[in-house]
C-alpha positions as CSV (number, residue, x, y, z in Angstrom):
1,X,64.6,39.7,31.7
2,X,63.4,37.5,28.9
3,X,63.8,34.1,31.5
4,X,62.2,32.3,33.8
5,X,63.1,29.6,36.1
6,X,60.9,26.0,35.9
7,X,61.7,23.0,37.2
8,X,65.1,23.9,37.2
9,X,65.4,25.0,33.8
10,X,65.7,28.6,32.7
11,X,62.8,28.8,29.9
12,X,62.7,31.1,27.1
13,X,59.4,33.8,27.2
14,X,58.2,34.7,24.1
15,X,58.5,38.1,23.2
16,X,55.8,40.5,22.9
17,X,55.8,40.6,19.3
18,X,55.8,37.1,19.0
19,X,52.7,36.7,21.4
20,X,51.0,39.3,19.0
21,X,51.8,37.0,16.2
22,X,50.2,34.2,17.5
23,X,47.0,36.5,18.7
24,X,46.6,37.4,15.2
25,X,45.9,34.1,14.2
26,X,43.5,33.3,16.3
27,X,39.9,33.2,14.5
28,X,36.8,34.7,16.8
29,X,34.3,32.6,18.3
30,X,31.4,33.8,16.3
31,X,33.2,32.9,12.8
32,X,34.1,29.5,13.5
33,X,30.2,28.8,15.5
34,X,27.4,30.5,13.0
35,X,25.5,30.2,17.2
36,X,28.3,32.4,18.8
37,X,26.9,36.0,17.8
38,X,30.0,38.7,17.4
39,X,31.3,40.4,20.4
40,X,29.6,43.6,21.9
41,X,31.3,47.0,20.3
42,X,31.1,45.7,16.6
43,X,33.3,43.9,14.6
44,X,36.5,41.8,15.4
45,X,39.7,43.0,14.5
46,X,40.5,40.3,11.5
47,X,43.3,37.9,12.6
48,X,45.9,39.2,10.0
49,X,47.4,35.1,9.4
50,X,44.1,33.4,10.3
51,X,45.1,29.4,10.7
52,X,42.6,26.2,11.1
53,X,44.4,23.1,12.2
54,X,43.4,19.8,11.8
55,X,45.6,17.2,13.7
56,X,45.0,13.0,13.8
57,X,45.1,12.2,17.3
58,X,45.8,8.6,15.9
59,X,49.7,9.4,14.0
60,X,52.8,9.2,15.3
61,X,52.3,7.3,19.2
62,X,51.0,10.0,21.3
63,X,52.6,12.9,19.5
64,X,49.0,13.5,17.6
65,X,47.0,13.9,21.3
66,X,50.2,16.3,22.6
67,X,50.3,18.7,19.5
68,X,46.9,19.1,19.6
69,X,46.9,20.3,23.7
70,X,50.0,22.6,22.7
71,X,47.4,23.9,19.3
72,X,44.7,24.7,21.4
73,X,47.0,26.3,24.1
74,X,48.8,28.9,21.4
75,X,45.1,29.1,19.1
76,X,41.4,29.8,19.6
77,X,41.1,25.9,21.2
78,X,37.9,25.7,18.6
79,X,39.8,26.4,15.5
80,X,41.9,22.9,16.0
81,X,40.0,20.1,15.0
82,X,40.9,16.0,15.8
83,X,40.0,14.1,12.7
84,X,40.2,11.3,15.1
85,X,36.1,12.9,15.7
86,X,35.6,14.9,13.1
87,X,35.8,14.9,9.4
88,X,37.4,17.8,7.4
89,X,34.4,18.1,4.8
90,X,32.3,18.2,7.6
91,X,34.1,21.3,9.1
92,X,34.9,23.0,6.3
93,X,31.3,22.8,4.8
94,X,30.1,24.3,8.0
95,X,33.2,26.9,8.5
96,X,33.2,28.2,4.8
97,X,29.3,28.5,4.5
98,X,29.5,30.3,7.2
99,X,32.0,32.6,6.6
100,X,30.3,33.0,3.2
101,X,26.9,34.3,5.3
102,X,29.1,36.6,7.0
103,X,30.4,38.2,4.0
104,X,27.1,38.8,2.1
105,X,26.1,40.3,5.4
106,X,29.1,43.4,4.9
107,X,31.5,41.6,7.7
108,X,35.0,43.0,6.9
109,X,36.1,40.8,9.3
110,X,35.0,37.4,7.8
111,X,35.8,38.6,4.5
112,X,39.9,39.0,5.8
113,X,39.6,35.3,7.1
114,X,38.6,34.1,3.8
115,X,40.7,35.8,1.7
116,X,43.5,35.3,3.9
117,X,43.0,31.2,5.3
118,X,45.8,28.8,5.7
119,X,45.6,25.6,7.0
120,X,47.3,23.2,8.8
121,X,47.2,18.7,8.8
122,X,49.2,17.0,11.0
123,X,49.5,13.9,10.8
124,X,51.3,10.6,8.1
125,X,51.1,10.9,4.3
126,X,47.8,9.6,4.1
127,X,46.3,12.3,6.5
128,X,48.0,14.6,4.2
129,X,46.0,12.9,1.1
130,X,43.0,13.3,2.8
131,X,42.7,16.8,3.5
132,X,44.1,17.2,0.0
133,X,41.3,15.1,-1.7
134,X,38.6,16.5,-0.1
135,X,39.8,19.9,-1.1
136,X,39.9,18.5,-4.6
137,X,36.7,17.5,-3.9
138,X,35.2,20.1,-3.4
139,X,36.4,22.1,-6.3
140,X,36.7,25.7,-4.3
141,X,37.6,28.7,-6.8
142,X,40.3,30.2,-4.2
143,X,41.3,27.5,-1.5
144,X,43.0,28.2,1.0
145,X,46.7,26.5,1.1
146,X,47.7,23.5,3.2
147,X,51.0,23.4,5.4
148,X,51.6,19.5,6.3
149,X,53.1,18.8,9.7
150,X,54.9,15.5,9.9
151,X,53.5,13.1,12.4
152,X,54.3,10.0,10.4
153,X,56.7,7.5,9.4
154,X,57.7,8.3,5.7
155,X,56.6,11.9,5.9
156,X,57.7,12.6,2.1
157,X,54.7,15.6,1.7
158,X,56.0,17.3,4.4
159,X,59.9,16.9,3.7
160,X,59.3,17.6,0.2
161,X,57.7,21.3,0.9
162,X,60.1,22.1,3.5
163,X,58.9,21.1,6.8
164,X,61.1,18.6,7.9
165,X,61.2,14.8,8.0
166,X,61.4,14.3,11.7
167,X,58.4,14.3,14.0
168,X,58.5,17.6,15.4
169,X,58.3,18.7,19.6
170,X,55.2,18.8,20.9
171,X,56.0,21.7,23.8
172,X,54.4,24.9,22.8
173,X,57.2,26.4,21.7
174,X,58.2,24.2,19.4
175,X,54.6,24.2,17.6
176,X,54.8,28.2,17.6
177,X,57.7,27.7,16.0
178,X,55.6,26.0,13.4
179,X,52.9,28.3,13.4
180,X,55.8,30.9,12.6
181,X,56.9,28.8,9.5
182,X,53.1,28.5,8.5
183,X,52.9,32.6,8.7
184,X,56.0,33.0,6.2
185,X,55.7,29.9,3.8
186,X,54.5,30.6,0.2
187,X,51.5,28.5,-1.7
188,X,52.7,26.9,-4.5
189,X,50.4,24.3,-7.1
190,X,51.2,20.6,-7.1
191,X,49.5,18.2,-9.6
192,X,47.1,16.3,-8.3
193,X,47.1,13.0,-9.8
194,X,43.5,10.7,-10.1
195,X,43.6,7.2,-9.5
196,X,40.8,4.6,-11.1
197,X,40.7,0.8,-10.7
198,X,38.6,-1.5,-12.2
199,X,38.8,-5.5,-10.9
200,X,36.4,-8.0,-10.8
201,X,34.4,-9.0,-8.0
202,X,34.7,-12.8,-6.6
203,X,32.1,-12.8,-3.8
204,X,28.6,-14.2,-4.0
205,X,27.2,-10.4,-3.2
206,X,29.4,-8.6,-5.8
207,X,29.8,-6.7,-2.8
208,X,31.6,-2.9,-3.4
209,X,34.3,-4.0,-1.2
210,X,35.7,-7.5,-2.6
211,X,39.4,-6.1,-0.9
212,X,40.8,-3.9,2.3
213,X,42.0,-1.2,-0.3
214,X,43.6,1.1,1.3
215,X,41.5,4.6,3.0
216,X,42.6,7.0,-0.2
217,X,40.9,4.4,-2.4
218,X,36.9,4.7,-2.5
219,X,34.6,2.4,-4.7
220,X,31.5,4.1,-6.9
221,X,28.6,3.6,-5.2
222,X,26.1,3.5,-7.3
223,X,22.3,3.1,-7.4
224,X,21.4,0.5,-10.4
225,X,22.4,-3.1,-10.5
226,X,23.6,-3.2,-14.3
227,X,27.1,-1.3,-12.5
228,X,28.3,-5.0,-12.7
229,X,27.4,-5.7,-15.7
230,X,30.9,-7.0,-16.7
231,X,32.0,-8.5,-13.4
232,X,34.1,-5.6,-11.9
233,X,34.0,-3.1,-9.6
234,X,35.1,0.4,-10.0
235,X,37.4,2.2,-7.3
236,X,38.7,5.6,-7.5
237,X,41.1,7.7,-5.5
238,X,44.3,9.8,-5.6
239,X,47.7,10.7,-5.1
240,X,50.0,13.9,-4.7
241,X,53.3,12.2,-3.9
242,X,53.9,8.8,-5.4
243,X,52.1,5.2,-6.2
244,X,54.0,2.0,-6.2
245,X,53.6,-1.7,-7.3
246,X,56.0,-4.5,-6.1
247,X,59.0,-4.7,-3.9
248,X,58.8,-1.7,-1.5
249,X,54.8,-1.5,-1.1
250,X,55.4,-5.5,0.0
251,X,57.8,-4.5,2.3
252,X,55.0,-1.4,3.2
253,X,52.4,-3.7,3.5
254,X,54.1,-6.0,6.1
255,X,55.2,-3.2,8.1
256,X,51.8,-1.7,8.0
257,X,50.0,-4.9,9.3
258,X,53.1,-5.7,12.4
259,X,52.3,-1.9,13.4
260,X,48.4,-3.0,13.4
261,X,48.9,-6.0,15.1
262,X,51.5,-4.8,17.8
263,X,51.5,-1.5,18.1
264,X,53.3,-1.2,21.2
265,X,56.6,-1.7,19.1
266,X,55.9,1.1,16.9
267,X,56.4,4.0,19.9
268,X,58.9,6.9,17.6
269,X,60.1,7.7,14.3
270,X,63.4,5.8,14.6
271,X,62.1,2.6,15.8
272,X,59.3,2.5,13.2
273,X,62.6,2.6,10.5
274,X,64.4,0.5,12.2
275,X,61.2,-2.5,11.9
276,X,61.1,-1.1,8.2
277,X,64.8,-2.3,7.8
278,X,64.4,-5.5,9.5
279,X,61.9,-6.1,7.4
280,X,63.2,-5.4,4.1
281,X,66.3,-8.0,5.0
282,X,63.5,-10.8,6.1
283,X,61.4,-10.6,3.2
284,X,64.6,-11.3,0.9
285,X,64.7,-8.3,-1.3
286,X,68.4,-8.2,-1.0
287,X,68.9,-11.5,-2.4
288,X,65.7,-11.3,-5.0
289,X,66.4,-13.7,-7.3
290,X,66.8,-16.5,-4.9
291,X,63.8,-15.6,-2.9
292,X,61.3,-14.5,-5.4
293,X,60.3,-16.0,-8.6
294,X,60.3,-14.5,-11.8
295,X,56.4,-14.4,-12.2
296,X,56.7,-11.6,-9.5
297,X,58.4,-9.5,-11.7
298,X,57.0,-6.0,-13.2
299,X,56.9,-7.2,-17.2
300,X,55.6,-10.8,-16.2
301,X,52.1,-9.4,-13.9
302,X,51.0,-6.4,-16.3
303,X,51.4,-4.6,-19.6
304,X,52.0,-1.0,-19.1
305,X,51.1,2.1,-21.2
306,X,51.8,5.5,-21.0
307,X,50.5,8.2,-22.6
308,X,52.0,12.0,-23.4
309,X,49.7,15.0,-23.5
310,X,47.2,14.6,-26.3
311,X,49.2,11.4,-27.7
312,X,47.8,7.8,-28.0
313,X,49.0,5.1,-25.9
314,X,52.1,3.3,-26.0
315,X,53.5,0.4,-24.1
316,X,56.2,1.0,-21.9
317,X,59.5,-1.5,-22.2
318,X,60.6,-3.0,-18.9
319,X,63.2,-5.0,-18.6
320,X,63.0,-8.7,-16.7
321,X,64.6,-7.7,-14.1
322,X,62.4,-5.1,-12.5
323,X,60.7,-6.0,-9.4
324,X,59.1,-2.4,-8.4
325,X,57.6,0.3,-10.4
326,X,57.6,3.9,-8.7
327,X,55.3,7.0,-10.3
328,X,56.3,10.4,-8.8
329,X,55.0,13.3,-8.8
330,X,57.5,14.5,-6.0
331,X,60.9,14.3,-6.0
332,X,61.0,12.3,-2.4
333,X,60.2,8.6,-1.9
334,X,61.2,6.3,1.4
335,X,61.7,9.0,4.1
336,X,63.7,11.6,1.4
337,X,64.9,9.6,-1.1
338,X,64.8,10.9,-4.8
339,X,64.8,7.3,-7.4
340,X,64.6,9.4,-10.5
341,X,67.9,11.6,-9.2
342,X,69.1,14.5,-11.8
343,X,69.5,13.1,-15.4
344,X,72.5,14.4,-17.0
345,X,71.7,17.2,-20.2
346,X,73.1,14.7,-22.5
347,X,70.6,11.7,-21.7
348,X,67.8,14.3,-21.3
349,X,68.1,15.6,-24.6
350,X,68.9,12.4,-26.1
351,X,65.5,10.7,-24.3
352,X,63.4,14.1,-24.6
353,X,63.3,14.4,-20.7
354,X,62.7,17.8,-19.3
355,X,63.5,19.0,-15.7
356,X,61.1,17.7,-12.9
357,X,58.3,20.4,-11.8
358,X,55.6,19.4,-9.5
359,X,53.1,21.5,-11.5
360,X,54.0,20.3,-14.8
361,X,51.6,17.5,-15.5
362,X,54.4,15.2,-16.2
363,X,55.0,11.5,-13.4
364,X,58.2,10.1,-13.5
365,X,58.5,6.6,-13.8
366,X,61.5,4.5,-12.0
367,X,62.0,0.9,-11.8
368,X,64.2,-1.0,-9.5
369,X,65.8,-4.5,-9.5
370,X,65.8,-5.5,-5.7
371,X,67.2,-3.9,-2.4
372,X,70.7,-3.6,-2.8
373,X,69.5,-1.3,-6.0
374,X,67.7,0.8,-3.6
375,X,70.6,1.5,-1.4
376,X,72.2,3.2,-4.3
377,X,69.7,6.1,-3.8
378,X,72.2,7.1,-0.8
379,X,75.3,7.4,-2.7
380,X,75.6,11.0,-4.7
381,X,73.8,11.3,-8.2
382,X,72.2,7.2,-7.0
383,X,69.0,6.8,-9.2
384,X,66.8,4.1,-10.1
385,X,66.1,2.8,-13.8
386,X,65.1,6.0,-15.2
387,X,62.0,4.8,-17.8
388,X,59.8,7.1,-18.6
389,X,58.0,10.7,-18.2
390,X,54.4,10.4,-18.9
391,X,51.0,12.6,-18.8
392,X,49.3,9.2,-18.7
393,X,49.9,5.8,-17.2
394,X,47.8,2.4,-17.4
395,X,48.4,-1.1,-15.8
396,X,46.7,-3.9,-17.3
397,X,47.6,-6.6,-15.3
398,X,47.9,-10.3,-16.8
399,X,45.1,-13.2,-16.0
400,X,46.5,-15.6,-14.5
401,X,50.2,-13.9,-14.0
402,X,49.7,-14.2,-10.3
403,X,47.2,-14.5,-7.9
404,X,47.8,-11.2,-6.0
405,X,50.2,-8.0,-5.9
406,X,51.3,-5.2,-3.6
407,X,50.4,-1.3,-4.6
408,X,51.2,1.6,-2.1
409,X,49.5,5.1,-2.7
410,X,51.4,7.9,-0.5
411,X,52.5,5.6,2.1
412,X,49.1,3.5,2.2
413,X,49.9,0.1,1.0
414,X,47.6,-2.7,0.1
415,X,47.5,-6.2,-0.6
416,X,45.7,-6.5,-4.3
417,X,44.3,-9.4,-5.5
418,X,44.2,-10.7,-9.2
419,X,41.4,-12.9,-10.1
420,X,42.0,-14.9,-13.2
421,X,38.9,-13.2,-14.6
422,X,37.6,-12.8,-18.7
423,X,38.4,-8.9,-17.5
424,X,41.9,-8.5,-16.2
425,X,42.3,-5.8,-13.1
426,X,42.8,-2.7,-14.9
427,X,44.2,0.4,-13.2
428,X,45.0,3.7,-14.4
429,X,46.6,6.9,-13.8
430,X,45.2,10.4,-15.0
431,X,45.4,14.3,-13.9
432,X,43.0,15.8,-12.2
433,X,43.6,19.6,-11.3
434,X,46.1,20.8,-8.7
435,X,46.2,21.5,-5.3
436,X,47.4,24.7,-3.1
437,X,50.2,23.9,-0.7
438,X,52.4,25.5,1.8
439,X,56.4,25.4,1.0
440,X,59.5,27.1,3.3
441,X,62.6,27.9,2.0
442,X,63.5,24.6,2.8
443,X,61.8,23.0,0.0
444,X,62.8,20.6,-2.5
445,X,60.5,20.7,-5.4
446,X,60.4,23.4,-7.9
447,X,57.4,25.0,-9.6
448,X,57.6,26.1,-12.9
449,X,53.9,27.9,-14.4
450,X,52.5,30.8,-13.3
451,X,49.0,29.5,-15.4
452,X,46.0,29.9,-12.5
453,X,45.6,26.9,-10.2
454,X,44.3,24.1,-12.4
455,X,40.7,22.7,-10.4
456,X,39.6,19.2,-10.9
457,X,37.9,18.6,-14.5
458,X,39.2,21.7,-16.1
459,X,41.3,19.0,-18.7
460,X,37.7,17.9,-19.5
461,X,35.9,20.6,-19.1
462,X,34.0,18.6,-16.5
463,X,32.9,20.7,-13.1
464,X,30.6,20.2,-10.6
465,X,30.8,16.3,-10.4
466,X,28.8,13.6,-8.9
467,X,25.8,16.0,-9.0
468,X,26.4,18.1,-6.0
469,X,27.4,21.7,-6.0
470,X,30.7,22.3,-3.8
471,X,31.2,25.8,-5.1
472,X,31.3,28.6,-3.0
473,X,28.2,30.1,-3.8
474,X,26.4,27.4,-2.3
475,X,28.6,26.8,0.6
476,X,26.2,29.0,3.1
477,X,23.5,26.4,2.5
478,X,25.5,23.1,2.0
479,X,25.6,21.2,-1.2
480,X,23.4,20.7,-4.1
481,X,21.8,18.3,-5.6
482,X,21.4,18.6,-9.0
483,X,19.0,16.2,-11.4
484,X,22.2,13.9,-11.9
485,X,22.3,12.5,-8.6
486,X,18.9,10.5,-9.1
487,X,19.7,9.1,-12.1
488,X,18.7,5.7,-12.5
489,X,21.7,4.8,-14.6
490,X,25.3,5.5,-14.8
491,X,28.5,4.0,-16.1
492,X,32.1,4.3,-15.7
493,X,32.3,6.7,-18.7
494,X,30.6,9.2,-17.1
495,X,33.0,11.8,-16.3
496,X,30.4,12.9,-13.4
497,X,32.0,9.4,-11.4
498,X,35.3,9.6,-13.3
499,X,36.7,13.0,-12.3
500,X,36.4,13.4,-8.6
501,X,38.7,12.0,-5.9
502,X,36.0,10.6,-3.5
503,X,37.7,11.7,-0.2
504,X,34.9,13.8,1.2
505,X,32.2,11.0,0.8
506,X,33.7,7.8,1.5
507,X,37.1,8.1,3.6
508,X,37.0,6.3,6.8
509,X,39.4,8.1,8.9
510,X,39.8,5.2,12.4
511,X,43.0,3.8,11.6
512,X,45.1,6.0,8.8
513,X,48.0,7.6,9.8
């Protein structure tokens, strides 16, 4: 009864209580367009799992363009939005300050969709970041939670809540089984984890974009000309999953630009892993010491510092021999991988470590010695060097050490340069709030306070930054301007610049993944 013949294939129908499920999460025209007015015989019946999807038409070969025809099949087609042509500030602005009319104006209806909003990003890592910065951004009191969908190569956000490391179909039913997961999943906090990078600027212009940093990384753009006062530009940005200096975001970095230069050999999942391999063995990393000098090292390019909660900073002891630094904040790295492992009770009680929690405030830091040390991540209980757990972490890198580096932030890698400059390149590392995901059963981190959802600035008592007004309140008119914004001065200790991600002004969305 439940079959039907196509193509030669017997094909499963959905039941009727499944096609009910999917109806109720369907949004009604007049919510998601403030122009649509609400259907004749009064209100809508609120959607009881109301879901917006936003899908990058640009990740994972084709798959992006196919899930979003098999979204709008299942959905309300205008409640899926390609970020390939249209930003998610810009939607959500216009979505929430709607919905915020509607409720003022006594519409039960509108009020359910708010209360009750999940959301969806398909797409790489950095798509992920996205979404996740400019909800940072824009500092709501109750935001809605954020399923990711794996389109990309690494997918570590996604694998790490539960949701698989594998591209997923693109048929209908395999995205309503999705949609399914999204209905049942639970919204958990994860530290979100500020980024700031001061370098100096070597063009004749001092230009606010001396390097290709990567699209979760966005300069200060500022209005006076003392902002280079000491010859270095500011950049700011942020992380959920993990940042990297060194071997693997070299390795990255060259994958990243074959994929941009010939991307008709990237096509699927496996052979974009299989040019990651091929890669790693070309570059040398298994034979390190032969291929790469010493000066490439960790302890040779920068001094680093950590910092507990409330305590001064210390400098961290590396060894010689490390080549790559990783800072987690999730316990999956490389496609799955976890490089700080499970430390034994013994050696956490003898090195004060305490259990891993993605809400804890708390990065781990791993080093590792070349490639044949990362392939001990696939044996049982394989870890990397285990160095620290830290609230805080600074790199000051050495003038002079080398002439450039390699940093990778959630699966966007860059190429940094290091200008012997009177001001090294300084980079650090800070909290800044938490962020509302979506986790299955399947998931691999673990949560551990029940405090309310930390929002950006709360450490500092800072809200409301870069002068405009993202709460709620305001939402049915757009942002705010306050009197900050046309100040006519404005340094990098001004917690207004320091403490906001910068995704919903600055990102450039064409080519991330």
């Amino acid at each position: 009864m439940g079959d039907a013949v196509a193509e030669g294939k017997r094909v499963r129908r959905p039941s009727k209580r499944s096609l009910e499920r999917y109806e109720g999460m369907k949004i009604p025209d007049y919510i998601l367009e403030s122009e649509n007015p609400p259907a004749e015989g009064g209100a809508a019946t609120p959607p009881k799992t109301p879901i917006i999807a936003f899908v990058n038409s640009k990740s994972g070969g084709q798959l992006g363009s196919a899930i979003i025809k098999s979204f709008r099949e299942i959905l309300n087609p205008k409640q899926v939005y390609d970020l390939a042509d249209e930003k998610p500030e810009e939607v959500l602005i216009r979505l929430l300050g709607h919905l915020e009319k509607l409720k003022e104006e006594g519409d039960e209806t509108a009020t359910h969709v708010r209360t009750h909003l999940r959301m969806i990003v398909a797409g790489g890592d950095g798509t992920a970041g996205w979404l996740l910065g400019v909800m940072g951004d824009m500092k709501l009191e109750h935001p809605p939670p954020i399923a990711t969908m794996p389109l990309g190569t690494g997918n570590n956000l996604p694998y790490s809540f539960g949701w698989g490391k594998k591209n997923p179909g693109t048929d209908v039913r395999s995205v309503r089984k999705f949609l399914k997961e999204v209905s049942k999943a639970n919204p958990i906090k994860v530290d979100s984890w500020h980024v700031t990078m001061k370098m100096a600027v070597e063009n004749e212009n001092n230009s606010m974009e001396p390097v290709k940093v990567p699209h979760s990384l966005h300069s200060f753009h500022r209005i006076v000309d003392t902002e280079h006062e000491d010859g270095r530009v500011t950049f700011r940005g942020g992380f959920w999953n993990y940042f990297s200096i060194g071997m693997d975001a070299e390795v990255a970095y060259a994958f990243h630009s074959e994929r941009q230069n010939h991307p008709e050999k990237f096509k699927n999942q496996f052979t974009n892993q299989s040019q990651y391999a091929k890669l790693t063995c070309a570059q040398g990393w298994f034979c390190a010491s032969c291929f790469h000098p010493a000066s490439r090292n960790i302890n040779q390019l920068a001094k680093i510092k950590i910092a507990k909660k409330g305590e001064a900073w210390q400098e961290l002891e590396i060894s010689r021999s490390i080549r790559a630094i990783v800072v987690l904040n999730l316990p999956s790295f490389s496609g799955g991988l976890n490089p700080w492992g499970t430390p034994s009770d013994k050696k956490s009680k003898k090195r004060g470590l305490t259990a891993p929690f993605v809400d804890d405030g708390l990065l781990e830091v791993v080093g590792f010695k070349d490639a044949w040390h990362g392939t001990v991540l696939f044996t049982p209980n394989g870890h990397g060097v285990r160095l620290a757990q830290t609230h805080r972490l600074r790199v000051e890198f050495h003038s002079g050490a080398a002439t450039e580096t390699y940093m990778r932030m959630d699966g966007e890698p860059w190429l940094q340069p290091l200008p012997d400059a009177p001001k090294p390149t300084v980079l650090e590392i800070t909290q800044l709030g938490q962020s509302l995901v979506l986790a299955t059963r399947k998931s691999i981190v673990r949560a551990d306070s029940r405090a309310p959802l930390m929002q950006p600035g709360d450490e500092v008592g800072v809200k409301n930054h870069d002068g405009v007004d993202w709460n709620e309140d305001q939402m049915a008119t757009g942002p705010r301007s306050s009197s900050s914004s046309s100040s006519s001065s404005s340094s990098d200790d001004d917690p207004a610049l320091k403490h906001k991600f910068g995704a919903a002004s600055t990102f450039k969305r064409s080519d991330v993944q």
